[in-house]
Every structure is written in C-alpha cells, then in structure tokens.
C-alpha positions as CSV (number, residue, x, y, z in Angstrom):
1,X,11.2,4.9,-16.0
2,X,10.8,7.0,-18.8
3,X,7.3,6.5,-19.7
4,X,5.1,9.8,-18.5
5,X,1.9,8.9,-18.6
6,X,1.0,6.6,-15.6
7,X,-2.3,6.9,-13.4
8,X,-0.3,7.9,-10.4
9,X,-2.0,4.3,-8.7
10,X,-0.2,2.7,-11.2
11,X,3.1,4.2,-11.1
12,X,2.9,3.7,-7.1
13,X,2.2,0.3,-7.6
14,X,4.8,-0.2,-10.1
15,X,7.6,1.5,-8.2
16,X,6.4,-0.6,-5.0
17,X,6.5,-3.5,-7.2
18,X,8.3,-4.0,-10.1
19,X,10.4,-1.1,-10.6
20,X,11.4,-0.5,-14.2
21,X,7.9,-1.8,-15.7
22,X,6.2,0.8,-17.9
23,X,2.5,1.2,-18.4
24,X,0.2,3.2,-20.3
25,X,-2.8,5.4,-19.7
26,X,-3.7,8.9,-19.4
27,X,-2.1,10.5,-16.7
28,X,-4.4,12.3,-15.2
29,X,-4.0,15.0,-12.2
30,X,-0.5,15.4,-10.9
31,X,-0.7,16.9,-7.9
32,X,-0.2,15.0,-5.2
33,X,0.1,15.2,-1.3
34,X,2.2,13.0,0.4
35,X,1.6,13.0,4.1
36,X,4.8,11.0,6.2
37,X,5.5,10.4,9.8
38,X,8.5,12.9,10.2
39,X,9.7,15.3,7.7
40,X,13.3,14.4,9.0
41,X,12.7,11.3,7.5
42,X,12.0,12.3,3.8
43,X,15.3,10.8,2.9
44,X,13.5,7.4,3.7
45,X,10.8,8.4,0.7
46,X,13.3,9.7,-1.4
47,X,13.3,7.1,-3.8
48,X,9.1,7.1,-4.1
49,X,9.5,11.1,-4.6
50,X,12.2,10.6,-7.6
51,X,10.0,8.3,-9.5
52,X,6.8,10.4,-8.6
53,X,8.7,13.7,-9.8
54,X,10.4,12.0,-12.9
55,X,7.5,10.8,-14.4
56,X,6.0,14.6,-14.0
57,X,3.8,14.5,-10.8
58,X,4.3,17.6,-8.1
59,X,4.8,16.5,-5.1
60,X,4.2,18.4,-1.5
61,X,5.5,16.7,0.7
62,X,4.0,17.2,4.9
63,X,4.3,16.4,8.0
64,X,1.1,14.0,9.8
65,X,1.5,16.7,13.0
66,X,0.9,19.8,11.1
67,X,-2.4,21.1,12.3
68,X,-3.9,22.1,9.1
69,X,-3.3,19.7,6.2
70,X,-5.9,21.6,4.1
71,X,-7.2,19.4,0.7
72,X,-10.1,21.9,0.0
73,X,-10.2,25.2,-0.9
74,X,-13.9,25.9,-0.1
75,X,-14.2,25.6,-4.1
76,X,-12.3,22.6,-4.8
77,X,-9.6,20.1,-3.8
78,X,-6.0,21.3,-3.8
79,X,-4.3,18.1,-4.6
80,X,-5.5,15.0,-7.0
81,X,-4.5,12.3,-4.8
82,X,-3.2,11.6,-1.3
83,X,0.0,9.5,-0.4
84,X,-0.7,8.4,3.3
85,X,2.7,7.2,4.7
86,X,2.0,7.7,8.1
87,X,0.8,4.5,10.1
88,X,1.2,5.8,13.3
89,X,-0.7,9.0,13.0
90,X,-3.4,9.3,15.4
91,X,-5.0,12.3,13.2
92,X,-4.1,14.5,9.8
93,X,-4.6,17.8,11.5
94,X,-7.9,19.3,11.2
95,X,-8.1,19.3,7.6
96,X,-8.8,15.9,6.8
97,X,-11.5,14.0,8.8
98,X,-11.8,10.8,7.9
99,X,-14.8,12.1,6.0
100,X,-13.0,14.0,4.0
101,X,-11.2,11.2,2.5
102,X,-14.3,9.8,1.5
103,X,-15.3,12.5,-0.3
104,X,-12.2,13.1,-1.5
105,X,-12.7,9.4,-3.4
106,X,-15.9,10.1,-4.6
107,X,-15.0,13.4,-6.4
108,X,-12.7,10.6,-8.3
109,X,-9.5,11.2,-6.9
110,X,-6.7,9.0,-5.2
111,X,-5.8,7.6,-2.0
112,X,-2.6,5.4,-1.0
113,X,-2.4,4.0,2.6
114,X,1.0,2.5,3.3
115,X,0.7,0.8,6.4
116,X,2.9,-1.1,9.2
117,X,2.7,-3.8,11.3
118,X,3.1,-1.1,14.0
119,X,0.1,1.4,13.4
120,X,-2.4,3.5,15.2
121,X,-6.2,2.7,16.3
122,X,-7.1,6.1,13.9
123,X,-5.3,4.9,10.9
124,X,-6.5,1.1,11.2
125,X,-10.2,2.8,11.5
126,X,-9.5,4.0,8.2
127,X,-8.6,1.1,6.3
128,X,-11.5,-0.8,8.2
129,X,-14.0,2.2,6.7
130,X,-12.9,1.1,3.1
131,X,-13.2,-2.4,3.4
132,X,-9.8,-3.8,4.6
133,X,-9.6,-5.0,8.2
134,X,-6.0,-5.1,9.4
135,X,-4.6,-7.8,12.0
136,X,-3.6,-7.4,15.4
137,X,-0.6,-4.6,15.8
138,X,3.0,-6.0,15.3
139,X,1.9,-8.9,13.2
140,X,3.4,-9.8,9.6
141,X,2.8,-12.0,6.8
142,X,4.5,-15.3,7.8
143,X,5.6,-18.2,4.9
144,X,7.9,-20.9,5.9
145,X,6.9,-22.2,2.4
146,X,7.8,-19.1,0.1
147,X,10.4,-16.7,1.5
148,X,13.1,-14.0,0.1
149,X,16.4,-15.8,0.3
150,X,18.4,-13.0,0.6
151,X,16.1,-10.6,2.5
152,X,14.8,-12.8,5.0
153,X,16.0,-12.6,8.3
154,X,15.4,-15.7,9.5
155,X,11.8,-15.3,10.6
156,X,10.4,-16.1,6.9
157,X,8.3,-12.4,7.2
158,X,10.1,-11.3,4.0
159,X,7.3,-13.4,1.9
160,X,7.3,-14.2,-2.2
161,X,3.6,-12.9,-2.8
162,X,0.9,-16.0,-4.1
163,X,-0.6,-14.0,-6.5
164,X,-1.4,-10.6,-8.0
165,X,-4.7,-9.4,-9.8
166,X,-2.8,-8.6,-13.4
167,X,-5.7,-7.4,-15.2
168,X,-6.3,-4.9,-12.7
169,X,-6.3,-1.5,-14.4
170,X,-3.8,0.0,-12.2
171,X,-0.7,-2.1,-13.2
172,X,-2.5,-2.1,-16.7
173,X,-2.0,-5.7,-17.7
174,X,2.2,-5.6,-17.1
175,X,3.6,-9.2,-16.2
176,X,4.7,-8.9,-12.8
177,X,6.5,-11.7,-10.9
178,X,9.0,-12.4,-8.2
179,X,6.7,-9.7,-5.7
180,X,8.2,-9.8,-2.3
181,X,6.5,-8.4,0.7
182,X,7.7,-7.8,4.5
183,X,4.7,-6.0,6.6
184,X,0.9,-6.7,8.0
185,X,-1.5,-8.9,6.4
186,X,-5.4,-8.0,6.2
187,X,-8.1,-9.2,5.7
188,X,-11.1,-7.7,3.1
189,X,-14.7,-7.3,5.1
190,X,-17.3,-9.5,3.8
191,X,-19.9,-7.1,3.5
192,X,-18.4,-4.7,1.4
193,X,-18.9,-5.7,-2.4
194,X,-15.9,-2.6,-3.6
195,X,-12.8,-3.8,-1.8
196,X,-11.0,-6.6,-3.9
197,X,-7.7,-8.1,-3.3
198,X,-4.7,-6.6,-5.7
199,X,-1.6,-8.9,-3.9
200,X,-1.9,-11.7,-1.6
201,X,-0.4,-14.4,-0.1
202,X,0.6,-18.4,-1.4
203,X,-1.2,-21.3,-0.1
204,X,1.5,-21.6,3.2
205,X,1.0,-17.6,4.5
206,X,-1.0,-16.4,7.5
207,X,-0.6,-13.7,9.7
208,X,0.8,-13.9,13.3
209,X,3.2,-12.3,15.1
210,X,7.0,-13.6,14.6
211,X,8.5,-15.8,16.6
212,X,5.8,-16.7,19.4
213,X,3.6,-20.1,19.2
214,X,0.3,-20.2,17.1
215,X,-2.1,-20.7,19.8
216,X,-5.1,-18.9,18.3
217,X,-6.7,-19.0,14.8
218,X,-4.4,-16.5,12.8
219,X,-6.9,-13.8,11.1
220,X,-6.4,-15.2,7.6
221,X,-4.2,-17.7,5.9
222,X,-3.2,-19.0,2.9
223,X,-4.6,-16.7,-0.2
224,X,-6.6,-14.9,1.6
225,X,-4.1,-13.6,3.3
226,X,-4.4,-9.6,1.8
227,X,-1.0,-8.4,1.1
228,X,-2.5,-5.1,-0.6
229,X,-6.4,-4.0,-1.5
230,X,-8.3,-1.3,-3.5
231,X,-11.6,-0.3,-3.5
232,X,-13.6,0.6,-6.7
233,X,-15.4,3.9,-6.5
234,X,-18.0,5.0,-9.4
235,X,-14.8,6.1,-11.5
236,X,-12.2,3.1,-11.2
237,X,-9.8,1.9,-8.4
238,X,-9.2,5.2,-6.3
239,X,-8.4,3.6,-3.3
240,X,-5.5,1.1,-2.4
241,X,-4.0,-0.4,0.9
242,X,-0.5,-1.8,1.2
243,X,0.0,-3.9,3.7
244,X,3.9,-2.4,3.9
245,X,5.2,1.1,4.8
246,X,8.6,0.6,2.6
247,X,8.8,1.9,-0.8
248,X,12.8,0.8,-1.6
249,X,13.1,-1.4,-4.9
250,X,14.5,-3.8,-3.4
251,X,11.8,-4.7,-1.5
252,X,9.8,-4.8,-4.8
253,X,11.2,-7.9,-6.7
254,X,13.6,-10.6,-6.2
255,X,13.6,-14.0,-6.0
256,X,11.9,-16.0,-3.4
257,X,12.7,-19.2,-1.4
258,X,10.4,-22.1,-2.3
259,X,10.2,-24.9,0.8
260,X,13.5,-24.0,2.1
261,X,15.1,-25.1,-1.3
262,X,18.7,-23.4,-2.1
C-alpha cells in the first residue's frame, strides 16, 4: 500500500476490506488513538498498525482499563481520530464519556467502533447513540445462501457481503468485491436521518445466534441486515461501525460460496 494520502476512514476500510486497493484524497490529521481490549494482545492489531504506520499515521496505541485516556488538552483534542477496538469495555477511563465522543465528531474528527458478537451494555449504548442498534449478544450474520468456502466453519457465519455503498467517499469510488464478513449484524434506527448503511448483507442473511432453532423474528434480514454503518456529521462521514472486531486480510476478501455450489 504505497499510496500516502488516505482519509484514515478510508484506509481502515480498505485494509478491513480489500487490502491492496489504493485511494486518493487529502490525508488529513494523522494522529490517531487506538484504544484495544489488552495491550498483551497488540500482536492481534499488528497488521491494522503496519498499514496505519506505513501510510504515515502515528499511532498510540492504549489500553480500554487505563483510567485516564485523555483526548483534550483543555485547548484542543490530542488525537484526530479514535480507533475503538474494545467491545467489551464497560468504560474508556474517565477521559472519554460518551459525550466526549460526540464532540469529538462534531469538531470533524474520526471515530471507528470495531465491534463483536460478544460486547458490553456500555459499548452497545454507543453505537445505539449514533444510529446503529446492535442484535442480541453472541449473535452473527447467518447465510446459508452466500458463504466463505474456505473460511467457513460450518455454521455459514463467515458471510460473502450483498452489497457495499461504492460511491461512499470513504472507499472513494474503488471497485470492491468478494467482501467477507464473520461478526454481529445491526440494524440502523429509523429515526435518525445520518446513519446510512456502508456493507450489508445478500437477500438470504439475518442475524441469529449459530446453531439454535429460529423461533423468534431475527432483528433484520436479508439487505437490511447492517454489516458496517457511518454517520454523516456537518463535515463528511466521521463515524463508522463494523459489525466485526478482526482486522486480518484475510478476513477482507475471498471468494464466497453461492447456494452451497462447489
């Protein structure tokens, strides 16, 4: 990935996506906070912090438990955007309210939530406050009708994606196909007219959890099954929700399984 001027949404989204895609734009702030679960596990991220660090974005990297994540200075915000990889955080120290994420959009800067199908109550609230209701804990994107045939266990929750909004100005108009996705669906509340879908499921998704009977109405089906979200603020798309926690390529492209075919 050569190319160094990315909006850092975009060269998230590519690297979560596509990989080796380029696209062009002005690049922007650089620095970037990227809050994980367990710094232990940074090896996990290393591939997200390579990308991030190649294509001239500093990275600081912390730990969800640390009691003061400070963004502002009292003047002005310390970092251009925040990577949130930490589904199971129940807070982000006393630095960040969830408030301060909001300003923290406003002001024009970034936000990435990487989610799980396991995740707290606090960092499902903040999805729900921009827009993107997530379903019940330990549920995943189901498609007996579009799967990864190498990556999918069995379970058909490694899912070829429907569709993907293209002309959205964070993947800049790049031709991405092939988009596979293993983690929670959403679904984007009605009421909010700045939340728009960015990835979503094919006609034969829903969300439910694996392997038990389908004995309630799944929260959302078919394409409007939300695979990943952003929300426009007065500047452009600041804000985006994936529905998955893993950032390894190969969960980013491949070739998909089309109603059980070879």
């Amino acid at each position: 990935m050569a190319c160094r001027k990315r909006p850092i949404l975009a060269a998230l989204l590519l690297i979560f996506w596509a990989g080796s895609v380029e696209v062009e734009g002005e690049l922007g702030g650089t620095r970037v906070l990227m809050i994980i679960d367990d710094l232990s596990n940074q090896e996990v991220y290393s591939t997200i912090l390579k990308y991030l660090q190649d294509d001239g974005f500093q990275v600081t990297v912390k730990e969800e438990i640390e009691e003061m994540l400070d963004i502002h200075d009292g003047v002005s915000f310390n970092y251009d955007s925040i990577i949130l990889l930490a589904p199971k955080a129940r807070s982000l120290g006393r630095g960040i309210p969830k408030e301060a994420l909001d300003d923290f959009l406003m002001q024009g800067n970034n936000v990435l939530l990487g989610m799980d199908p396991v995740y707290s109550d606090f960092m499902k609230d903040i999805a729900l406050t921009f827009g993107v209701e997530l379903d019940r804990k330990r549920s995943y994107v189901i498609d007996h009708g579009s799967f990864h045939k190498h990556l999918d266990k069995g379970d058909h929750t490694t899912v070829i994606s429907g569709g993907h909004s293209i002309s959205s100005p964070l993947t800049g108009g790049a031709e991405l196909s092939g988009i596979s996705f293993r983690g929670v669906g959403a679904a984007l509340v009605e009421d909010n007219e700045l939340v728009e879908k960015l990835l979503w499921g094919s006609e034969t998704s829903f969300s439910y959890k694996p392997s038990t009977d389908v004995v309630t109405s799944p929260l959302v089906t078919g394409t409007d099954c939300v695979l990943a979200a952003a929300v426009q603020t007065r500047y452009s798309l600041n804000f985006v929700m994936l529905g998955k926690n893993n950032f390894s390529p190969v969960f980013g492209r491949g070739r998909g399984r089309i109603d059980g075919g070879p």
